[in-house]
N, C-alpha and C positions, 0 to 999 in steps of 0.2 A: 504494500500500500504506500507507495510513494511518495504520492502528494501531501501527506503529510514529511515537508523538509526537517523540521524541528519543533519541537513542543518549547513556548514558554508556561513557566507558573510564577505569577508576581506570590509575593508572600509579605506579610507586613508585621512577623511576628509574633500575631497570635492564632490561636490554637483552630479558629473558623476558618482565615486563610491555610493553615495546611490541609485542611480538610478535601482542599483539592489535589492532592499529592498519589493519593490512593488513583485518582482518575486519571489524573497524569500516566501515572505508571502504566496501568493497564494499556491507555493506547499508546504510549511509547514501544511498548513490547511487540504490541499487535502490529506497529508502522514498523516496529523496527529504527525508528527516528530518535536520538539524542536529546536530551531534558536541559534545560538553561534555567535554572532556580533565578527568581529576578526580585533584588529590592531596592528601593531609590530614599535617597534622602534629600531633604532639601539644604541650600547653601546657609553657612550660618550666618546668620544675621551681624551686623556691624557691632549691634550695641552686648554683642556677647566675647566680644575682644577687648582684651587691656593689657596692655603695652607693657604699665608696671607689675603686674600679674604675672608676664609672661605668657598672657592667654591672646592668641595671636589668628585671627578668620584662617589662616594656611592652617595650621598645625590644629585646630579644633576640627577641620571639613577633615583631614586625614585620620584624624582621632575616630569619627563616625566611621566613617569609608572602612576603616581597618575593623572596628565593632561589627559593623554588619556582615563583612567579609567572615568572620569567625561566627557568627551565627547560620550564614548561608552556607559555609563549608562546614557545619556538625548536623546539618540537615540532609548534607550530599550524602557525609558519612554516613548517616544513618539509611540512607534509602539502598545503599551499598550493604549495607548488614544485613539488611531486607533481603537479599541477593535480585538488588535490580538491575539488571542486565543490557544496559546501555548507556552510553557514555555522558555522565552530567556536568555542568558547567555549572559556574555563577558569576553574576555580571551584576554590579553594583552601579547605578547613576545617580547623577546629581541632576535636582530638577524635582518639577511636580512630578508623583507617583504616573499620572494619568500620561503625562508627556513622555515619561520615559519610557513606560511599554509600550505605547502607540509607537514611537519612533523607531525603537526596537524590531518591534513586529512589522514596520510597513517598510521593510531592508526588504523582507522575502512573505511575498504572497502566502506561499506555501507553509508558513508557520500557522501551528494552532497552539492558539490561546486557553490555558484552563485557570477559568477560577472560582470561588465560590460566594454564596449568598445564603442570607438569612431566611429567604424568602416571604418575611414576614407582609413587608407593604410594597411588593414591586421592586422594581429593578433600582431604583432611587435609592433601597434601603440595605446596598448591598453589602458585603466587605470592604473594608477600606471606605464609609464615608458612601460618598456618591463617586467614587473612581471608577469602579465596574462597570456602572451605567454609564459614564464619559467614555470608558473605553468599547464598549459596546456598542454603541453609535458612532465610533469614531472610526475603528479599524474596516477593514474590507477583509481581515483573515475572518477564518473560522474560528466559532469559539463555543469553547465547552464549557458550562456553566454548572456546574455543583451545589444540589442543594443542602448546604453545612446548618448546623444548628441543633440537630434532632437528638433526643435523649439517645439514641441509640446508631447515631450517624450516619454519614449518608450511606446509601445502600450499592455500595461500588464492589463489585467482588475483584478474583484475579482471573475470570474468564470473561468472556461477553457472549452470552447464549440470544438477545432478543435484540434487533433493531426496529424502532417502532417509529414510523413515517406518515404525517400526516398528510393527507391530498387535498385537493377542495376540485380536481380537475382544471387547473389552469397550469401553462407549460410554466409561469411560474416557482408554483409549489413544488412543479417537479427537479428542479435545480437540485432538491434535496435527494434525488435517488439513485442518482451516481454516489455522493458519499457513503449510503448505505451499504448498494451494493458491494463497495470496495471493503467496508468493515465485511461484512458479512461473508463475502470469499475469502478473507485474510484471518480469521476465526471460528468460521463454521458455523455463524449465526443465524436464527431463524428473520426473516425478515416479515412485518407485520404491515402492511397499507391501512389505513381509515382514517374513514371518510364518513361524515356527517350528513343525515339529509332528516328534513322536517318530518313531523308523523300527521294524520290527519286532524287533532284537535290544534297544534300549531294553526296550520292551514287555513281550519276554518275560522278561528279565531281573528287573524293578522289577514285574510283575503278578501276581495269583497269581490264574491262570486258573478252576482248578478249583473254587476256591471262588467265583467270580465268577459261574459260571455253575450250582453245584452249590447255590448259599446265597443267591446274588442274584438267580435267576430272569434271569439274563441269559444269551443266546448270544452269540457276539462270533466264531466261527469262527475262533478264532487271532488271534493278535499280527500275522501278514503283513495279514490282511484290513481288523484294526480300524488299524492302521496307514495301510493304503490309503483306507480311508475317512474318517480323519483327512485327507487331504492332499485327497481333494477338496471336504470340506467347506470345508477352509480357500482353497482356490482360488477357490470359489463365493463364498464371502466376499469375498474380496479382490477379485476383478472387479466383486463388487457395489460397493465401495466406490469402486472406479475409474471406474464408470459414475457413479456422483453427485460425484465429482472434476471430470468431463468435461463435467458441463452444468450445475454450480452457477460452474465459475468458467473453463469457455469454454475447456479444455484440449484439446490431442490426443496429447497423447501420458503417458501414467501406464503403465507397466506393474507387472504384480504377482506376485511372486516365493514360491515356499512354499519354503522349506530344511527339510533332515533336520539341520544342525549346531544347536548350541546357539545362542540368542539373541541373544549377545554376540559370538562368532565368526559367525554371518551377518550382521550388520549392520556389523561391522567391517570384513570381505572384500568386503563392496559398499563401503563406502567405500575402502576399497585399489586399488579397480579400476576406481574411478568418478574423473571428468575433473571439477575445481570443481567438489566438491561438499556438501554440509550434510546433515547427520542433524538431521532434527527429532524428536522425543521429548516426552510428557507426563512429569510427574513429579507427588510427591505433595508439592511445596511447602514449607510448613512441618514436614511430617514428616522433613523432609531427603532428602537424593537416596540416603542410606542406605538406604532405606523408597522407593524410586521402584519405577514402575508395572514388572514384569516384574521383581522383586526386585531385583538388583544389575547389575542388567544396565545401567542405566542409567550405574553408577559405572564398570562394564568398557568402555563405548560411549567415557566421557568417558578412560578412560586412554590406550587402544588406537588410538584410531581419530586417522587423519592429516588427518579432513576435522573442520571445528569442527561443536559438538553443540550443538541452541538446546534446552536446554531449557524448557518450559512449562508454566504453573499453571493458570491463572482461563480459564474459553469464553472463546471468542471468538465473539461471534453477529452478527449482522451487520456486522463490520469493527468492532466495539470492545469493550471487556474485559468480562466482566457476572462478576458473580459466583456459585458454585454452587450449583444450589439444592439442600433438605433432601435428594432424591433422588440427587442429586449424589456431596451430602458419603458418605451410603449407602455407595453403590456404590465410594465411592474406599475406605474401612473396608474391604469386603469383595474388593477385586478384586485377585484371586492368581495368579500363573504360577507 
């Protein structure tokens, strides 16, 4: 799995930022890609120098630099003691937090980002402050998001048996099923599609039938029928998409699920029930994960869900990043649930 170049994991110390280490690792193994432990501090302030002191801005910024260096290097140690089996860096910057991963990370497309969150109020509320969320809207890499916090923590094992991909049927969403696929031949995971469609008390409730068919020249025989046919369209879809899962990347097992629950509660409830497993998801990148593909559903995926959520920007076309073209960007402008 190539396209992952290198994994970062920012960390800031405490016990919630490592909590994305465990996911780190796992897909470090699975790519096969190298880990760069990353923590930034910022420059020390003028009014923390004194002269007659001997306290001097040079020899205080090196005094940090040297401190976090010995904290990120007994972290390496330890993921080494772990027997993790890829070669780890650590890289210290000066600068806002938020600056320096971004900077970092937009050397090379192909790095993924893993970090984690409390999930408690949205992506605002994440580790490190509101860092997460700046860098979440900010980069164009991939990023894996970790939900830390839980009396019993996040639920990362050391295999990956489930990838679970949400659809909505716009070529969109589907950005997300290359990445899957690629996890899922490189692990031997099951791969999961769903997809959402209304039931008929939805329907009837939010439709106004008579005029639909009275002023729109349309029949639709009831909320139960256009319901019904909602859910095989969406099935036909989705096995289509599982057949080209299946022989672009040499799969057997993809199954594809259609829910009556809303979008955020079906894809959450697969991850609740699913054994090591990741939700992969497009998003709309720089628009922010506020503005992601299936409206918030994305931001409900990343609070809720106990499995971590990678989500994704830029195609992926033959195993490396391209960027979107005018049709592309189009489609992402107009593509609504």
């Amino acid at each position: 799995m190539a396209f992952f170049k290198s994994i970062i994991v920012p960390l800031d110390g405490s016990e919630l930022s490592a909590e994305a280490l465990p996911a780190a690792c796992l897909m470090a193994e699975v790519a096969g890609s190298p880990i760069t432990l990353l923590r930034s501090f910022e420059g020390v302030p003028q009014w923390h120098a004194d002269a007659d002191l001997g306290r001097f801005s040079g020899s205080l910024a090196l005094a940090e630099h040297d401190r976090i260096t010995a904290y990120l290097t007994a972290e390496k140690q330890r993921l080494q003691e772990l027997d993790v089996n890829v070669p780890i860096d650590v890289f210290v910057g000066e600068g806002r937090a938020e600056t320096v991963i971004t900077d970092l990370a937009g050397r090379e497309p192909e790095r993924l980002i893993v970090m984690s969150t409390h999930g408690r109020g949205g992506l605002s509320r994440m580790v490190m402050g509101s860092v997460t969320a700046r860098v979440v809207r900010s980069v164009s890499n991939p990023t894996l998001v970790v939900h830390g916090g839980s009396p019993v923590g996040p639920r990362v094992g050391r295999s990956l048996d489930n990838v679970i991909v949400p659809l909505d049927g716009s070529a969109f969403a589907e950005r997300s099923l290359a990445y899957a696929g690629e996890l899922a031949r490189a692990c031997g995971a099951q791969v999961v599609l769903v997809r959402s469609t209304r039931n008929a008390d939805y329907l009837r409730a939010h439709t106004q039938w008579t005029r639909l068919d009275d002023e729109g020249g349309f029949h639709f025989g009831g909320p139960a029928e256009m319901a019904s046919s909602m859910v095989a369209l969406s099935r036909e879809y989705m096995w289509r998409k599982a057949e080209e899962l299946e022989t672009r990347f040499g799969l057997s097992d993809v199954e594809a699920v259609n829910s009556l629950e809303e979008p955020a509660d079906a894809v959450v409830d697969l991850a609740r029930r699913s054994r090591n497993a990741v939700v992969v998801m497009a998003t709309r990148g720089r628009w922010g994960v506020g503005r992601a593909l299936l409206g918030s559903v994305a931001d409900q995926v990343v609070r809720r869900s106990p499995a971590p959520t990678l989500l994704v920007r830029a195609p992926l076309r033959g195993g490396k990043f391209a960027p979107a073209t005018a049709s592309e960007d189009q489609e992402r402008e107009l593509a609504r649930v």
